[in-house]
N, C-alpha and C positions, 0 to 999 in steps of 0.2 A: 827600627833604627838601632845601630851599635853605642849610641853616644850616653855615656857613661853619666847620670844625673848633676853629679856633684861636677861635671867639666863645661855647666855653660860657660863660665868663664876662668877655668880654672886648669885647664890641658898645657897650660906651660906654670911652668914652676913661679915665676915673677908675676903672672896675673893675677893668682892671688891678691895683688895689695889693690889691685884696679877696684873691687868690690869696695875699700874702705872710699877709695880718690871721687869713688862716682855717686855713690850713695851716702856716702858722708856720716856713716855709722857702721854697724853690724850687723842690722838688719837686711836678708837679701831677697823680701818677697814683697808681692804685691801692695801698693800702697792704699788708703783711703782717702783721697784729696776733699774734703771738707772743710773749711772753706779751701776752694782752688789752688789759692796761690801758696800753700803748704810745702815746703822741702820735700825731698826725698825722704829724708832720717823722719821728719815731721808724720807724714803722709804711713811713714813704715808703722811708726812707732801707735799711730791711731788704728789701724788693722789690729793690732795686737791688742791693745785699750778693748775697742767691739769683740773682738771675741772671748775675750776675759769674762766681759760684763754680760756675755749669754748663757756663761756657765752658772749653774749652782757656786754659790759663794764659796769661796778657796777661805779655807780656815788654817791657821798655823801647823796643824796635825796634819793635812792635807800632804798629800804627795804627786807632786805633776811630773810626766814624762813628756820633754819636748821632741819628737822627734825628725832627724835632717835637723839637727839645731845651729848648722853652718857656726860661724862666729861667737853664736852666743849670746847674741843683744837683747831678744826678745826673753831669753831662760834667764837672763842675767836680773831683765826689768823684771818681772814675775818674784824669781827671788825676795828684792830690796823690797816691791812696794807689796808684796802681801806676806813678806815671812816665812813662807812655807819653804818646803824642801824640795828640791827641782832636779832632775836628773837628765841631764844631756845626751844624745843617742845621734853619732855620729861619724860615718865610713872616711872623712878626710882628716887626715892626722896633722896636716898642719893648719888647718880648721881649730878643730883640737886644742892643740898647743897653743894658739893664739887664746882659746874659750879659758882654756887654765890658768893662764898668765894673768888673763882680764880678772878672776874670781879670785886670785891670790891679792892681787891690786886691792881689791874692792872688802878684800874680808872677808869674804862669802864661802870659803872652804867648807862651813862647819854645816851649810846648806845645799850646798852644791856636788855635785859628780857627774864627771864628764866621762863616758865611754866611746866605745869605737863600734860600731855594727849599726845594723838595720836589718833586714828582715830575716834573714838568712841566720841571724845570730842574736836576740835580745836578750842581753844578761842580767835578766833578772825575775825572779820567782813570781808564777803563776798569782793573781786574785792580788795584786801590789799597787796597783795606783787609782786614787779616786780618778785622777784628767791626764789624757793623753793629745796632746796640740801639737799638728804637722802644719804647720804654711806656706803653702804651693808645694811641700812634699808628695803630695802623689801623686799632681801634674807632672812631676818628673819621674817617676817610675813604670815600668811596662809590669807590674810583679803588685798590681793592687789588692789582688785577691788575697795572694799570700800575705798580704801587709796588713791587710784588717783583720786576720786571721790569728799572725802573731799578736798584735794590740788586743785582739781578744780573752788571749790567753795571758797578759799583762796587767788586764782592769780590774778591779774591785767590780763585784755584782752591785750591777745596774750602776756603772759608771760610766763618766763620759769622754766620746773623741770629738774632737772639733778643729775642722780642716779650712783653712780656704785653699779654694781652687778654683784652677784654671781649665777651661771644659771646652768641649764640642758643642756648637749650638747642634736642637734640634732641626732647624729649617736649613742649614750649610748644606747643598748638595752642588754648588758649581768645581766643574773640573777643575778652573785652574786655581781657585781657593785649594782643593785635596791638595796640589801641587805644593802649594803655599808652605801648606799644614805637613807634609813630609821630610820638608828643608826646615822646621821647627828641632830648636833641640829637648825634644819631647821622644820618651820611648814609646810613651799613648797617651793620647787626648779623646777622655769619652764626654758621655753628656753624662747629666746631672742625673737622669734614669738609670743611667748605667751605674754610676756610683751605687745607689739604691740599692741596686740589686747585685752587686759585687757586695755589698756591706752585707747583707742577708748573706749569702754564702758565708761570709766568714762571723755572722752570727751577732750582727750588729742591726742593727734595727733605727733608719733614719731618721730623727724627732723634727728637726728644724731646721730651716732652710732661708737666706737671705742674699736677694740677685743684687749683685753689685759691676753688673757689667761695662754700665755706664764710665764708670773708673779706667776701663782700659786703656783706650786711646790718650786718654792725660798721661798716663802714668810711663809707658813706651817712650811715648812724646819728649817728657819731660826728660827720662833716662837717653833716648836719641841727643838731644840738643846736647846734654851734659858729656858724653862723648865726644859728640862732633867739637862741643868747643873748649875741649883739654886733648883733643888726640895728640898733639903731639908730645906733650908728656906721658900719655898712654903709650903710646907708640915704643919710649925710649925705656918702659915700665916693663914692656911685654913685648909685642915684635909690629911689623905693618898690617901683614898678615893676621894677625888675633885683632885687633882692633876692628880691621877692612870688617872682617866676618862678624863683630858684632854688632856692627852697625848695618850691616846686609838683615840680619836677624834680627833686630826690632823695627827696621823699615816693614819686616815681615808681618812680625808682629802687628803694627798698626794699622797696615793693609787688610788684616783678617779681621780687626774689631772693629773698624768705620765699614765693613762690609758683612756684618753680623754674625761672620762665622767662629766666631769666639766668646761663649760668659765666662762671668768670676763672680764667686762670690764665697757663703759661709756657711758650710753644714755641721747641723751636729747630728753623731750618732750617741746611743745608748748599748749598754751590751745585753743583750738579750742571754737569758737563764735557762736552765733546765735542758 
């Protein structure tokens, strides 16, 4: 597919603001509903919490590269609550602007840096960050291999990336699920083997692994319903048309995870030496 990562919701200039209207923060990935009845912003902000807490402890000296860091919510929390120095890696420039505005707010200049690129261009010197955190960034890219490749050439020896993502089950083989899964705005959706062995290629070495699939269907759900019952302020935000289609796309969505052709969950890799 031609669809451009950063344009699930974001191919007209006014949708942007949909992402704050609907998820009620900054955060634009997959949630962790623990206990159920959790927010959106809630639910985001606990995803980020668990994979924090699987990393080797973030120390002040530390340097974290978040990247796809959309808005800024999760690089912004990272910041405040461990101190450390956080660097934003990011191809939408009014993304961007909004991440810079929020870190000016907040006082965080002297920790923070927000850039423009992704894999094609990572600005900054080889062997430089102890953690590098994508979520659901590389369920939106077709360019995996090159991406663990560059994060490669990014990490401190024997440092860590920690992704969640959104995958291909191994057992999905009905036709009209692939069907499903093409009308996704996904470049590629592999399985969780595949990662593996895409991460080895680009010299990363897969430590740990946590299935959190069960989360789907809640989280679509929840994001549907929030849709459907503000579109018509979405509507006047963005157009009929962007809305129609976003709510075609997580019907999709929920149709592939009650029918198990969809995990998520939380990998980490290490970088591999020599």
């Amino acid at each position: 597919m031609s669809t451009n990562p950063n344009q699930l919701f974001v191919e007209e200039k006014k949708g942007q603001h949909i992402y704050h209207n609907v998820w009620g923060g900054d955060d634009l990935h997959i949630g962790i509903y623990r206990p159920k009845d959790l927010s959106l912003y809630e639910a985001n902000r606990k995803t980020t919490e668990r994979m924090i807490k699987l990393l080797p402890k973030i120390k002040r000296a530390s340097r974290v590269l978040v990247i796809q860091s959309g808005f800024g919510g999760a690089a912004r929390y990272i910041a405040e609550e461990y101190k450390c120095k956080v660097w934003c890696l990011n191809d939408d420039e009014k993304q961007n602007e909004y991440n810079e505005r929020k870190i000016e707010e907040l006082e965080l200049t002297k920790k923070m840096k927000v850039a423009k690129g992704f894999v094609e261009y990572m600005p900054y010197e080889p062997d430089y960050f102890d953690f590098v955190i994508g979520q659901d960034a590389f369920s939106l890219t077709g360019k995996k291999r090159e991406t663990f490749r560059a994060i490669h050439r990014v990490l401190k020896p024997e440092g860590r990336l920690i992704i969640s993502a959104l995958m291909r089950s191994e057992t999905c083989d009905n036709p009209e699920s692939e069907k499903l899964i093409k009308k996704l705005p996904l470049e590629e959706l592999i399985t969780e083997e595949q990662y593996g062995k895409d991460a080895q290629r680009g010299f990363l070495q897969q430590i740990y692994s946590i299935e959190l699939s069960d989360q789907l269907v809640h989280h679509y759900t929840k994001v549907l319903y929030t849709l459907q019952a503000n579109k018509e302020a979405l509507v006047e935000q963005s157009s009929e048309r962007f809305v129609q289609d976003r709510i075609k796309t997580y019907k999709n969505f929920i149709k592939l995870a009650e029918d198990g052709c969809l995990d998520w969950g939380i990998l980490m890799f290490q970088k591999m030496n020599g």
